[in-house]
C-alpha positions as CSV (number, residue, x, y, z in Angstrom):
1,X,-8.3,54.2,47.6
2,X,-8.4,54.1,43.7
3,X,-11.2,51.9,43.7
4,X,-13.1,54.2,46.3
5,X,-12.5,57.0,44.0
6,X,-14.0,55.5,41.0
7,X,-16.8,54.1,43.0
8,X,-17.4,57.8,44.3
9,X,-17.2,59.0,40.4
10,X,-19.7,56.4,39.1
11,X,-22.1,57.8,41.6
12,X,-21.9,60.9,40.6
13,X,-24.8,62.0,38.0
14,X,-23.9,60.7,34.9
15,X,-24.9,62.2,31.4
16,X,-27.8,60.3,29.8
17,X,-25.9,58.4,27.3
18,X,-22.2,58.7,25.9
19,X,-22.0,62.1,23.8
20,X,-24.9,63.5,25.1
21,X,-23.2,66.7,26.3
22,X,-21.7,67.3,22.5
23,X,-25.0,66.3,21.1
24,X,-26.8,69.1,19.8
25,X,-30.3,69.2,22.4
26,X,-33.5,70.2,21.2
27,X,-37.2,70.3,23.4
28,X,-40.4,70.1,22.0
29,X,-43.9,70.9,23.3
30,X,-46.7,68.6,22.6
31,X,-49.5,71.2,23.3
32,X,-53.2,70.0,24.0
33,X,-56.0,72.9,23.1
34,X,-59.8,72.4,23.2
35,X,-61.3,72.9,19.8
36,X,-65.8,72.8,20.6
37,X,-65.1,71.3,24.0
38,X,-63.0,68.4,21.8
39,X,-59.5,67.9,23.0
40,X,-56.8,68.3,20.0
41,X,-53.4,68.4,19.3
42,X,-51.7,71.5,17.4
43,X,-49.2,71.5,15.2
44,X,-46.8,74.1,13.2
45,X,-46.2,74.1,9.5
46,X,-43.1,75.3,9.1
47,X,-42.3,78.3,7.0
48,X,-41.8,77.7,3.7
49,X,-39.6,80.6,3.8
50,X,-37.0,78.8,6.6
51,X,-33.7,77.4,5.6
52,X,-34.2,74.0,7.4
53,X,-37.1,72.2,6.0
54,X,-39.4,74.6,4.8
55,X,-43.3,73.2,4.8
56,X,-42.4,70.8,7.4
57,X,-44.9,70.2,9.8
58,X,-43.5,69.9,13.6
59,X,-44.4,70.7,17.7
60,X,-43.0,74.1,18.9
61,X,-39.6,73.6,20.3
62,X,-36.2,74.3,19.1
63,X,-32.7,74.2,20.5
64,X,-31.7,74.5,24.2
65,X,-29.9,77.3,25.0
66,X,-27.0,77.6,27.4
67,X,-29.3,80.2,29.2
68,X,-32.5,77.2,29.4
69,X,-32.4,76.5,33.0
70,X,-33.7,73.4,32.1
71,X,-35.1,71.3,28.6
72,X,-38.7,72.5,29.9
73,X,-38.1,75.5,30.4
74,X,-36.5,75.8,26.9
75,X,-39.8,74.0,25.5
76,X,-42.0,76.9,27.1
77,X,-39.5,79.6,25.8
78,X,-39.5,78.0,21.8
79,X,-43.5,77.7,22.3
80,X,-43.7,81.2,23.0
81,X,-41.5,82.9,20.4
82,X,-43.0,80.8,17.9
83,X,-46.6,81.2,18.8
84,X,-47.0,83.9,20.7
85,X,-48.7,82.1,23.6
86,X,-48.4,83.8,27.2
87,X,-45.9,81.2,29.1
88,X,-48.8,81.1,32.0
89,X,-50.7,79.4,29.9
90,X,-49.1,76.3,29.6
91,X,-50.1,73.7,31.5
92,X,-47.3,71.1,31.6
93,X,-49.0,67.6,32.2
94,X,-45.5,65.5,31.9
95,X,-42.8,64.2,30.1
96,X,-42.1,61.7,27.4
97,X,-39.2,59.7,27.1
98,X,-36.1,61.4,25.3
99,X,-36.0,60.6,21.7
100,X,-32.3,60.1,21.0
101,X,-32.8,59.3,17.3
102,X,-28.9,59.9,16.4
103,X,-25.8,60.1,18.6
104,X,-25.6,63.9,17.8
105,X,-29.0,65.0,18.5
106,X,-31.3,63.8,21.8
107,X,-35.0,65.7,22.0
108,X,-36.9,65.9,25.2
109,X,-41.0,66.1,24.9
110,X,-43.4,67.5,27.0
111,X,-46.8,67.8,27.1
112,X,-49.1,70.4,27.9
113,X,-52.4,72.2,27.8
114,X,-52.5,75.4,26.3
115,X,-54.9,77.4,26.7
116,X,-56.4,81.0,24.7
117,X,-54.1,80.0,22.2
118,X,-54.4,82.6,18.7
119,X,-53.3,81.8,15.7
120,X,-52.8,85.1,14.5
121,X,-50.0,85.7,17.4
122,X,-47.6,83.3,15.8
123,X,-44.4,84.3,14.5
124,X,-45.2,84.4,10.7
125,X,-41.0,84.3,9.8
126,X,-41.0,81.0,11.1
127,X,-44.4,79.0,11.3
128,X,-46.0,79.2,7.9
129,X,-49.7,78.2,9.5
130,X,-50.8,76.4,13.2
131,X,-53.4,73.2,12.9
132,X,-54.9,70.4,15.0
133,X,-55.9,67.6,15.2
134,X,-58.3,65.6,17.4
135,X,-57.1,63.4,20.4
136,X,-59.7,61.0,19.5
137,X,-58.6,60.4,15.9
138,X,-55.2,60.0,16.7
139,X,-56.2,57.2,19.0
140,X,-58.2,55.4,16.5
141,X,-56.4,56.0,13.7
142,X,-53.1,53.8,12.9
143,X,-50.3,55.4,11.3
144,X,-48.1,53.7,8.9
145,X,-44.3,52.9,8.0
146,X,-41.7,52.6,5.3
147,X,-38.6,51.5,6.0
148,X,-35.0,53.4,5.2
149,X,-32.0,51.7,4.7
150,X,-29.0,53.9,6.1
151,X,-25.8,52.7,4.9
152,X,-22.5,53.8,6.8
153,X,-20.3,56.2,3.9
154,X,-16.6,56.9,5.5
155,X,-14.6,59.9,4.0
156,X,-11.6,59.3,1.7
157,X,-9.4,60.4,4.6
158,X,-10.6,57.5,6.8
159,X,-7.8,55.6,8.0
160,X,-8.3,51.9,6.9
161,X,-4.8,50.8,7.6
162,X,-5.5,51.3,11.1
163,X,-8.3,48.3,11.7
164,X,-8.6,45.0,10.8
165,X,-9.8,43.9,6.8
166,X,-8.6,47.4,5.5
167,X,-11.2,49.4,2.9
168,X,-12.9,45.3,3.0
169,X,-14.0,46.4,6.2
170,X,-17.9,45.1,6.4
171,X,-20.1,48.4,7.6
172,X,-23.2,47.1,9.0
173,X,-26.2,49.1,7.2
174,X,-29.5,49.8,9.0
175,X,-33.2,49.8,8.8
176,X,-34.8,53.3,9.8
177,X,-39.1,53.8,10.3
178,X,-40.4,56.7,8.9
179,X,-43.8,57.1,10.3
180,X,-46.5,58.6,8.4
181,X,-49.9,59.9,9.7
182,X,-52.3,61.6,7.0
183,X,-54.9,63.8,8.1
184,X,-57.1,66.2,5.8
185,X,-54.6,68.0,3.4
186,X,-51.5,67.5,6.3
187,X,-48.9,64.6,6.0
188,X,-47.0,64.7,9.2
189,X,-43.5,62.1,9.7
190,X,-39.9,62.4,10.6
191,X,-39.3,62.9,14.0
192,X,-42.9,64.4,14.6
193,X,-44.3,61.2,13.7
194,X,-42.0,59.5,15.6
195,X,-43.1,61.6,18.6
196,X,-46.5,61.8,18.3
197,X,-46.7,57.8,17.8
198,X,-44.7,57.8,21.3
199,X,-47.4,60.1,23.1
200,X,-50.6,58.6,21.0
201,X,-49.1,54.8,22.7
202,X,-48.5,56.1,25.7
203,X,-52.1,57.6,26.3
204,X,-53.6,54.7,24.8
């Protein structure tokens, strides 16, 4: 009977990886317009009035609020506060995979056309200006890396006389990419980068 039970739980839809429901959950649109009858990919430069990295350039997206019905839907909803585009507009084609790039923060991407797009209608208090950037370019053109080293830094309060070797514990440090891609006056990396790299491969 106990066994039964736990097979019955495992069943049962799991989250997509330990932590995922404290993790903070963000959704991003990757939106295709036609620019001359050339498609390109937009992008948001942050504004460089924001509190959170002001100038960066990103997809529309944002958090996931506990009234999304779903990450899409919350993709659709960030897409049209931030640029004023009619929800009916958007095309989704797909999804990428989730981009878990800490245990505390998971994004899902989607990709979609987007069409009558203005860049006038954008919310000015939080995306500075709107670009793109042709699909054709992106495929031909390969970005490049430099590598971060992260290096684990406990707290004062952390309890070394609990584990084994004490404060001559060994924390294993890490080896991050940070993507870059350079077009025109724009540098775009971070997450973006790592996205973009994700859908430019994935179309390829």
């Amino acid at each position: 009977m106990f066994l039964e039970k736990i097979q019955n739980d495992l069943k049962q839809n799991q989250p997509l990886f330990i932590g995922e429901e404290t993790a903070m959950r963000s959704a991003v649109l990757i939106p295709l317009v036609q620019v001359n009858d050339e498609w390109h990919v937009l992008f948001e430069v942050r504004s460089l009035t924001m509190r959170s990295q002001p100038g960066d350039i990103s997809f529309p997206g944002g958090r996931i609020d506990p009234t999304d019905e779903s990450p899409l839907h919350a993709a659709i909803r960030e897409t049209h506060e931030e640029l004023g585009v009619d929800p009916l507009s958007i095309n989704v084609l797909g999804k990428l995979s989730i981009f878990i790039p800490t245990s505390s923060l998971v994004i899902y991407p989607f990709v979609a056309t987007m069409g009558n797009y203005q860049t006038d209608d954008r919310n000015k208090q939080e995306v500075e200006e709107v670009f793109t950037i042709p699909v054709k370019w992106l495929l031909n053109h390969e970005p490049y890396v430099h590598m971060v080293p992260m290096q684990p830094m406990p707290l004062t309060d952390f309890p070394y006389d609990k584990i084994a070797n004490g404060n001559q514990y060994q924390w294993r440090s890490r080896m991050i990419e940070e993507w870059f891609y350079e077009y025109e006056q724009y540098t775009i990396w971070g997450l973006t980068a790592r996205i973009l790299k994700h859908f430019i491969e994935t179309i390829k």
